[in-house]
C-alpha positions in Angstrom: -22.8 98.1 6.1 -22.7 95.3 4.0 -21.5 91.8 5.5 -19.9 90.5 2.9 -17.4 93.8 2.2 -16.3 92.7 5.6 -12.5 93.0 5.7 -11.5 89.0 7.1 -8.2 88.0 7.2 -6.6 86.3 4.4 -5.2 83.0 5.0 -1.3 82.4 4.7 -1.6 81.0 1.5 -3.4 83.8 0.2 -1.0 86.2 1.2 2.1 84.3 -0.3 3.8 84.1 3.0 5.6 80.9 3.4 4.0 77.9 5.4 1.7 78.5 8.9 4.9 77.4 10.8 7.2 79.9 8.9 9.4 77.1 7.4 10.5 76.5 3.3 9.4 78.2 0.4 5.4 78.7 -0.4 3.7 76.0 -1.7 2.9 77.4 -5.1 7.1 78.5 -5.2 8.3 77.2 -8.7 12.3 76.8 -7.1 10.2 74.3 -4.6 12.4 71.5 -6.3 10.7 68.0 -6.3 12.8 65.4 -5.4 11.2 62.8 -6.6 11.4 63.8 -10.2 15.3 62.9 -9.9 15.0 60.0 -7.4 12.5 58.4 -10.4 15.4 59.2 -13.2 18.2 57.4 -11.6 15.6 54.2 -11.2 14.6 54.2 -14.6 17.8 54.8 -16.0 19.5 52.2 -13.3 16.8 49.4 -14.4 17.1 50.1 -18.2 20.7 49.5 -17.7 20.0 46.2 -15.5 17.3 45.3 -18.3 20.0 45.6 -20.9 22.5 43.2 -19.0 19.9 41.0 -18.5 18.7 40.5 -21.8 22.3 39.9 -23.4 23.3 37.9 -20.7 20.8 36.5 -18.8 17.9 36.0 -20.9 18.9 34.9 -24.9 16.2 34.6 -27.1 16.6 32.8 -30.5 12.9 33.7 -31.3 12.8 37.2 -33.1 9.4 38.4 -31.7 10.6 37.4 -28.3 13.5 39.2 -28.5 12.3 42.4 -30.1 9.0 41.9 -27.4 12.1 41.9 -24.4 13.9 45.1 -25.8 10.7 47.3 -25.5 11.4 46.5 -21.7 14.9 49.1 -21.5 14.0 51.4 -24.1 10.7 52.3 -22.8 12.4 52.5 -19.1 14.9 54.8 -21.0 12.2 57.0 -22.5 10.5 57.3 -19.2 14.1 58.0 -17.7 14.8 60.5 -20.4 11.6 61.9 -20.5 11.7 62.6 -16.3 15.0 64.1 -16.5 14.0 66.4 -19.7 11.4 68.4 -17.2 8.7 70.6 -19.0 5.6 69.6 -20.1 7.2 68.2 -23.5 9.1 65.7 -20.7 5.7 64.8 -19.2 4.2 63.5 -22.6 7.9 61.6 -22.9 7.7 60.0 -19.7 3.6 58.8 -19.8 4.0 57.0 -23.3 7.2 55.2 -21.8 5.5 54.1 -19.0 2.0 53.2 -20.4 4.5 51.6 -23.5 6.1 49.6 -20.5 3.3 48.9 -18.9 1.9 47.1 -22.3 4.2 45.5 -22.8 4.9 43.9 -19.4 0.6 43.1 -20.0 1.7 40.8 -22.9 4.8 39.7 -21.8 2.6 37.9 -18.8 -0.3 37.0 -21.5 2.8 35.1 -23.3 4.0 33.4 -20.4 0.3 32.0 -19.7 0.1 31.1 -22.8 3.1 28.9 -22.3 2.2 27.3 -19.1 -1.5 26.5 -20.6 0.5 24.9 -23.3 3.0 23.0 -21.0 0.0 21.6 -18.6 -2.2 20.6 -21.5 0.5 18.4 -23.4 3.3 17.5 -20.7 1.2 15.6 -18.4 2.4 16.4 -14.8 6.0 17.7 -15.8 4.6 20.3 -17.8 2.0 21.1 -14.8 5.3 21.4 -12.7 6.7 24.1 -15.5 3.2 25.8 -15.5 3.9 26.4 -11.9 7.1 27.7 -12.2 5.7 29.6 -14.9 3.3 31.4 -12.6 6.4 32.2 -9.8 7.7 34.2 -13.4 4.8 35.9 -13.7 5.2 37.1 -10.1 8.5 38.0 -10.5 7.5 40.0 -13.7 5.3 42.0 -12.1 7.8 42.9 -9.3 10.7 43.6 -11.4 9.2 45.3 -13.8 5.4 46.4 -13.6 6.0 48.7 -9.7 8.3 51.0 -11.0 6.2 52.6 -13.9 3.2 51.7 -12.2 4.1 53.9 -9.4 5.7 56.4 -11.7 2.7 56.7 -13.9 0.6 57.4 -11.1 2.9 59.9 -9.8 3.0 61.6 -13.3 -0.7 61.6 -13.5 -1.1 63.1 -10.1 -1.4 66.9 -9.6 1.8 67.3 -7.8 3.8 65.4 -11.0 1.6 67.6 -13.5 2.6 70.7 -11.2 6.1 69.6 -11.7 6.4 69.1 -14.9 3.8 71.8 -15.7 1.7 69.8 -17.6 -2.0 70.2 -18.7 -4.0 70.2 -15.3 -6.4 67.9 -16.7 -6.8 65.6 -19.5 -4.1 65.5 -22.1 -4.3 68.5 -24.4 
């Protein structure tokens, strides 16, 4: 007899049972919903909103390019919102290009603001090394207003529970 015809009993998995304990759908079970594809839409459309707000009221900007460099910040958290709640693999490609849009533009946002503070410390004396400070406490406040969110969303995306989800390519972006 050969030893690998050997009849061996096939794991749980393989079988399509549902989990060793006997609890919840399969793993591979496509009405497995993921929760965290909905708790990520409500953020991103709750901060694209509160982006919004803040740029008409808390934030005027009488330099165009500032301006215009500000509203990428809500309407690439709406495309990533959007995108999320769409599903499908066409939703996938929506949400990464919002978020890696947002997360570009958050990278120059803070290259802009150290651009500033360089320029208040070199000409200001110690006033303008006093701004320059509070310039950096901006930067930091940048990064956790805006940058966790689709940092952590991205990598989500990118993972292979967010591609399962979505049921996007399993690797690389066809």
């Amino acid at each position: 007899m050969d030893p690998s015809r050997i009849d061996r009993p096939r794991s749980d998995a393989k079988r399509g049972s549902r989990t060793p304990h006997g609890e919840g759908p399969p793993r591979g079970d496509p009405s497995r919903i993921d929760p965290r594809r909905w708790i990520y839409a409500g953020l991103d459309l709750a901060f694209a909103i509160a982006y919004v707000i803040a740029i008409e009221k808390v934030l005027p900007n009488r330099l165009p390019s500032a301006q215009l460099h500000l509203w990428t910040l809500p309407l690439a958290m709406g495309a990533m919102g959007v995108g999320t709640l769409w599903g499908e693999r066409r939703g996938w490609y929506i949400a990464l290009a919002g978020g890696s849009v947002l997360l570009l533009s958050t990278f120059l946002i803070i290259v802009r603001i150290l651009i500033s503070a360089a320029f208040l410390a070199g000409v200001y004396g110690a006033f303008g090394k006093a701004a320059a400070t509070f310039s950096l406490m901006a930067i930091a406040l940048v990064v956790e207003v805006v940058v966790l969110l689709p940092l952590v969303q991205v990598k989500y995306l990118m993972s292979r529970a967010g591609r399962r989800a979505y049921g996007a390519p399993a690797s690389g972006l066809r």
